[in-house]
ChimeraX commands (.cxc) that place a marker at each C-alpha (Angstrom):
marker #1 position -6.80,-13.02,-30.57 radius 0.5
marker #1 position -5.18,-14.36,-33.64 radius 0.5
marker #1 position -6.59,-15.02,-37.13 radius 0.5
marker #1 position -6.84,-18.74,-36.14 radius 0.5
marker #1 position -8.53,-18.31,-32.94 radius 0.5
marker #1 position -11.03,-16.23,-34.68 radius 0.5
marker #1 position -11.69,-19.31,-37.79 radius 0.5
marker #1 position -13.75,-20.75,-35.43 radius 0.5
marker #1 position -16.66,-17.69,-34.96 radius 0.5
marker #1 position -15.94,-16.60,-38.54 radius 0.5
marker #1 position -17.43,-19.90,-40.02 radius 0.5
marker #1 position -20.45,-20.13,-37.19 radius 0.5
marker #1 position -21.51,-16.29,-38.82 radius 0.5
marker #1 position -21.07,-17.48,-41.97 radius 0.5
marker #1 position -23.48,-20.30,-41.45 radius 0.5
marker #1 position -26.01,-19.08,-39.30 radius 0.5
marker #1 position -25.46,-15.83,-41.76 radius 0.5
marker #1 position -26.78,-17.91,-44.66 radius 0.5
marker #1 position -29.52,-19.66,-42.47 radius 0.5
marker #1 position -30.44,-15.56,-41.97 radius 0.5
marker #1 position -30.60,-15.00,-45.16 radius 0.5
marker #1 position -32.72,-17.93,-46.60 radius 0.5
marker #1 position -34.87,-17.55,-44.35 radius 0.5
marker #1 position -35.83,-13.90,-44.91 radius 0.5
marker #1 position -35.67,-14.91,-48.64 radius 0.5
marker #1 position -38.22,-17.87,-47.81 radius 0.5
marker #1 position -40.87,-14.65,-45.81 radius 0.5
marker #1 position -40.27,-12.62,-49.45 radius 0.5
marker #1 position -41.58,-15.75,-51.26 radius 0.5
marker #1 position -44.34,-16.99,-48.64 radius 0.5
marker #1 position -45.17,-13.17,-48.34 radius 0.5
marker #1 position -44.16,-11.27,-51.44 radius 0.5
marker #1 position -44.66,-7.47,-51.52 radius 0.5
marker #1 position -46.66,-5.99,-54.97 radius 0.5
marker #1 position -45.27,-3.16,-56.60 radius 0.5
marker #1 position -45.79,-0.04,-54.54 radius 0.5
marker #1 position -47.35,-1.53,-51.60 radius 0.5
marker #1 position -46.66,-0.82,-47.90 radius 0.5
marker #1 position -43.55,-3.37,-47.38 radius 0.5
marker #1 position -44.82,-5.52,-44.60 radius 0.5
marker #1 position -42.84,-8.63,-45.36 radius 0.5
marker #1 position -40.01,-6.76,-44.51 radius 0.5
marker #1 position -41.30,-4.88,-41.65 radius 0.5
marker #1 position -42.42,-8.01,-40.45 radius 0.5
marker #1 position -39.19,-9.63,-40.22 radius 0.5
marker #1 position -36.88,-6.87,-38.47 radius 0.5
marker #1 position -39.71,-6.83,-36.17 radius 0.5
marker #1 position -39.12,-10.71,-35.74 radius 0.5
marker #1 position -35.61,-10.73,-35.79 radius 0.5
marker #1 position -34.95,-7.84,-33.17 radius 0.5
marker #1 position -37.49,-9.60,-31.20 radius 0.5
marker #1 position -35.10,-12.95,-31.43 radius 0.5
marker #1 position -32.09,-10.80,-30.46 radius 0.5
marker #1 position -33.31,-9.80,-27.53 radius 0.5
marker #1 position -34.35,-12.86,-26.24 radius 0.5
marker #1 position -30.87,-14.06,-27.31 radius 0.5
marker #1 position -28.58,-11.47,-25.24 radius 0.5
marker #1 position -30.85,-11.73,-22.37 radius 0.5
marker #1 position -30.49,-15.45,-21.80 radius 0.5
marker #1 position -27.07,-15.09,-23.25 radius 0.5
marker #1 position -25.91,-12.44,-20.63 radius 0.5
marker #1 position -27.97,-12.82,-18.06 radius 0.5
marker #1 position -28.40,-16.51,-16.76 radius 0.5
marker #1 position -26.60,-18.59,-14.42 radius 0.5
marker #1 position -25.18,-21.01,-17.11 radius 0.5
marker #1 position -22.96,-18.99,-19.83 radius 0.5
marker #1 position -23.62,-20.17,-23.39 radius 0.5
marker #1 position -21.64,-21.99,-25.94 radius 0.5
marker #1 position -18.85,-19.22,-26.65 radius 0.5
marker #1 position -20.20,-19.49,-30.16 radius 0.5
marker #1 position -23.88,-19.43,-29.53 radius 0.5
marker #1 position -24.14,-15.79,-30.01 radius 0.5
marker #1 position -21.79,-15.32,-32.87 radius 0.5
marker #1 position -24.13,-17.68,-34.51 radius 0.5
marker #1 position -27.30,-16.78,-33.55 radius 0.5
marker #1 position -26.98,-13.45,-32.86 radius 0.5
marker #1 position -24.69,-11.81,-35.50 radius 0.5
marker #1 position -25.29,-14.71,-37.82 radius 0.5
marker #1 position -28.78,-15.91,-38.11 radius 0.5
marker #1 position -30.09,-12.62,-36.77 radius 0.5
marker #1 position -28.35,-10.63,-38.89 radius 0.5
marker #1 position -28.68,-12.22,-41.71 radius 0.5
marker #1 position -32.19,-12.49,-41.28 radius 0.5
marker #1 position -33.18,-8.93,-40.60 radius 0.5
marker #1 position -32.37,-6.18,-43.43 radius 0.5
marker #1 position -31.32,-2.78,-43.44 radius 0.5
marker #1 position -30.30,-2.99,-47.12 radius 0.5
marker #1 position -33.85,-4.24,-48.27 radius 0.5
marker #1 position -35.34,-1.49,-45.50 radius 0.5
marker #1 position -33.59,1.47,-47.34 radius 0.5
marker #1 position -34.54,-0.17,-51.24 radius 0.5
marker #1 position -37.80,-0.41,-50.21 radius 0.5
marker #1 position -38.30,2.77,-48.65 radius 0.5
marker #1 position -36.45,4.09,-51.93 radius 0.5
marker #1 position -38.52,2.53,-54.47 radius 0.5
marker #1 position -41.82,4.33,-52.45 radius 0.5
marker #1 position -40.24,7.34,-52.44 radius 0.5
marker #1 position -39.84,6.64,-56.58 radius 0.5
marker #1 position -43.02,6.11,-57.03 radius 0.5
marker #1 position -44.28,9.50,-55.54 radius 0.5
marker #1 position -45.50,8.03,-52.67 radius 0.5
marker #1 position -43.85,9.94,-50.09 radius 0.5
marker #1 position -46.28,9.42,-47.23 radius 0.5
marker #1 position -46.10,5.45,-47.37 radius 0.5
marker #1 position -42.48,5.72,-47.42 radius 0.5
marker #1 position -41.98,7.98,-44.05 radius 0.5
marker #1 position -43.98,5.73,-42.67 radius 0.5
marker #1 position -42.36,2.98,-43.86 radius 0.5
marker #1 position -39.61,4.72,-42.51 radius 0.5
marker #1 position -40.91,5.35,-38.76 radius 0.5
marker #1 position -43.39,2.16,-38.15 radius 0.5
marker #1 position -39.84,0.01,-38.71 radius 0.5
marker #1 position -38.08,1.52,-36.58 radius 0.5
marker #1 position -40.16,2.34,-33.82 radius 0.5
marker #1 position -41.54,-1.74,-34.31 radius 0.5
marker #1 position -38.04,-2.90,-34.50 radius 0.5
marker #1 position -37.14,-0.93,-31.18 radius 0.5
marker #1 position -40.63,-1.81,-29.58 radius 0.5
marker #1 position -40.04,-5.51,-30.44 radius 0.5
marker #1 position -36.58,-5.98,-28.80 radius 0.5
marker #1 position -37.84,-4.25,-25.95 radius 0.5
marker #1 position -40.74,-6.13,-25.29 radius 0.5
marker #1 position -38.57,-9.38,-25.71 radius 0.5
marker #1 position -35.81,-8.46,-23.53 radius 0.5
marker #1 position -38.30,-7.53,-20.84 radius 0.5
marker #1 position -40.25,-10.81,-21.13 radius 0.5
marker #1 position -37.27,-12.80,-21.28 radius 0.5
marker #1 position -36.27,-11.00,-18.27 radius 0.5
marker #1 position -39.31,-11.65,-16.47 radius 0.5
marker #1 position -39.30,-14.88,-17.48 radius 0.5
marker #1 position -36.29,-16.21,-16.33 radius 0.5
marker #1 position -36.82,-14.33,-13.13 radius 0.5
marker #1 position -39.81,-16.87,-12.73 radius 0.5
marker #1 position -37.53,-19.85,-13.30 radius 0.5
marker #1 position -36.32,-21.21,-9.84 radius 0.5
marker #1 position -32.73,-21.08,-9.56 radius 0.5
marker #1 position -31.81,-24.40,-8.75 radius 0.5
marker #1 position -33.78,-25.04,-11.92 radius 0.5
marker #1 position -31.83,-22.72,-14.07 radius 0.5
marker #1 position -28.00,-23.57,-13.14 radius 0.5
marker link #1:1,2 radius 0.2
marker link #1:2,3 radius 0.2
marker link #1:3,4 radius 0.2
marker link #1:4,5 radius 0.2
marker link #1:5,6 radius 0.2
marker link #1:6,7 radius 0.2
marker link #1:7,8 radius 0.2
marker link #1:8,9 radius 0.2
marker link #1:9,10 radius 0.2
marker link #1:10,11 radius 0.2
marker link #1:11,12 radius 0.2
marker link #1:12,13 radius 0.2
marker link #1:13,14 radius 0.2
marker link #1:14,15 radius 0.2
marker link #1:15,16 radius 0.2
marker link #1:16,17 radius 0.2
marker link #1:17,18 radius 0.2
marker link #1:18,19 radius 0.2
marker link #1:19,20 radius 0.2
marker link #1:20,21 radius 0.2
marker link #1:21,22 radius 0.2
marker link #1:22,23 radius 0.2
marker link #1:23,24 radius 0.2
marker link #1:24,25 radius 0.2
marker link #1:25,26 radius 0.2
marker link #1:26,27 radius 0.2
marker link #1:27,28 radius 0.2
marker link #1:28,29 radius 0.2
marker link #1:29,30 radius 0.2
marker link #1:30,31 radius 0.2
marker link #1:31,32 radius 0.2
marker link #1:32,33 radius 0.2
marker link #1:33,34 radius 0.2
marker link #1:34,35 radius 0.2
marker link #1:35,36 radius 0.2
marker link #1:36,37 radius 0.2
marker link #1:37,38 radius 0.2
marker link #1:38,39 radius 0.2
marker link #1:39,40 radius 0.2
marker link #1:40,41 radius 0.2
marker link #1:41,42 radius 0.2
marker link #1:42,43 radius 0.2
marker link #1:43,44 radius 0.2
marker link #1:44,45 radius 0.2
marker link #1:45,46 radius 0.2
marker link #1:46,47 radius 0.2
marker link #1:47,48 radius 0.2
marker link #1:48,49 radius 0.2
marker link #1:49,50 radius 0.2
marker link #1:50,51 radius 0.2
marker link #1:51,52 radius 0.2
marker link #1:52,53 radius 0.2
marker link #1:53,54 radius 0.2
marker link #1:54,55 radius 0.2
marker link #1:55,56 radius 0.2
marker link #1:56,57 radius 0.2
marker link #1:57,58 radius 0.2
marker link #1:58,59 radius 0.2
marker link #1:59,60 radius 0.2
marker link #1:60,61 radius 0.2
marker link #1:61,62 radius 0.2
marker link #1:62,63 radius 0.2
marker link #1:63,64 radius 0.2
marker link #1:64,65 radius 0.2
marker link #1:65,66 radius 0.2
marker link #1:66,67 radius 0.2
marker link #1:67,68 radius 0.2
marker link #1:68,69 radius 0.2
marker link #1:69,70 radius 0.2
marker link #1:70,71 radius 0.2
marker link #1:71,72 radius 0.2
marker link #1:72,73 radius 0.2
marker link #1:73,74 radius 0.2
marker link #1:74,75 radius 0.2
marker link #1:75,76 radius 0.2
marker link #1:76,77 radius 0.2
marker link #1:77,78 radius 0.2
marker link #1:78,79 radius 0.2
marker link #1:79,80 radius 0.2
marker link #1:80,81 radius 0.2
marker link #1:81,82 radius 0.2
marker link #1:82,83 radius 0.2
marker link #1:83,84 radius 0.2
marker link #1:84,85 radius 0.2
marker link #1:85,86 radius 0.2
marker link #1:86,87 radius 0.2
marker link #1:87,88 radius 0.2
marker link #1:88,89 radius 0.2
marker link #1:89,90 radius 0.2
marker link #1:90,91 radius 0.2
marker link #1:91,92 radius 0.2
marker link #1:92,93 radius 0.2
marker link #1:93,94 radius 0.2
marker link #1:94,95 radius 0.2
marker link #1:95,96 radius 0.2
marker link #1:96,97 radius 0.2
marker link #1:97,98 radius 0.2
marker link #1:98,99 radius 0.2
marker link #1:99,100 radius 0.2
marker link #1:100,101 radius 0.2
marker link #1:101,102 radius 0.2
marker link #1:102,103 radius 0.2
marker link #1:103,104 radius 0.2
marker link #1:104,105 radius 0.2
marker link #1:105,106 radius 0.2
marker link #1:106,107 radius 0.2
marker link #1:107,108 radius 0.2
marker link #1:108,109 radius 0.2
marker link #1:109,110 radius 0.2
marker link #1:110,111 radius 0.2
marker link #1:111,112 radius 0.2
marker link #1:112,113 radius 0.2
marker link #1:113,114 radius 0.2
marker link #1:114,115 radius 0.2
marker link #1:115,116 radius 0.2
marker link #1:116,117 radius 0.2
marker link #1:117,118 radius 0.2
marker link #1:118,119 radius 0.2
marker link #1:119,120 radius 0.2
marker link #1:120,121 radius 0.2
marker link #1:121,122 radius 0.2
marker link #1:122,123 radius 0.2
marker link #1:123,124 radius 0.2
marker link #1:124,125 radius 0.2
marker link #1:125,126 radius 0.2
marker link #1:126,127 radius 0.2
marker link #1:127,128 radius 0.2
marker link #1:128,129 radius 0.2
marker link #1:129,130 radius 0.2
marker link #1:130,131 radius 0.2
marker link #1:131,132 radius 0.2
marker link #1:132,133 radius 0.2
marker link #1:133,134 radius 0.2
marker link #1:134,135 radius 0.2
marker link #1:135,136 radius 0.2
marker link #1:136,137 radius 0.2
marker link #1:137,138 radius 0.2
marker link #1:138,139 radius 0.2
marker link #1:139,140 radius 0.2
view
């Protein structure tokens, strides 16, 4: 597929990308983490936005009706991925290791990514179950 072809899901990441991003930045100001406390906000987010994924791919792979070829470019690499953080994830983990407080940050570093992996599990098999309890003539 050519650079023009590709224009199209380029600019869809780059929105939903920014979309991502602001609204991570809006959990940091509605929920701002104190110096040298357990990083929740953060937490709290991958957990939410791993969570969103897997819904996503589920109804985006897995239903009758196919999506929008752009639905997951935006949502998925786009909004999801600029919502959730590994950048912030590894700072923050960082700045508690700084600080001397290396028992906070391994489990900083485990509860995020066991909670991340736990939430897009749990969402996947919900959706799952979910759209298994949708009627088919009700879901083409």
């Amino acid at each position: 597929m050519g650079f023009r072809a590709q224009v199209p899901v380029v600019g869809v990441v780059a929105v939903g990308g920014a979309l991502g991003a602001a609204a991570r930045y809006a959990a940091t100001l509605a929920w701002p983490t104190p110096a040298g406390a357990f990083p929740w906000t953060i937490l709290t987010v991958n957990a939410t936005g791993c969570a969103a994924l897997g819904v996503l791919m589920v109804l985006a792979t897995e239903t009758l009706t196919p999506p929008h070829p752009l639905l997951r470019p935006f949502l998925g690499t786009g909004v999801c991925g600029g919502f959730t953080t590994f950048s912030t994830y590894a700072l923050d983990t960082q700045r508690l290791l700084a600080a001397g407080d290396v028992p906070r940050a391994l489990l900083y570093l485990a509860a995020t990514a066991l909670t991340a992996l736990a939430a897009v599990w749990a969402a996947v098999v919900t959706t799952r179950a979910a759209v298994r309890a949708v009627p088919e003539r009700r879901r083409g």
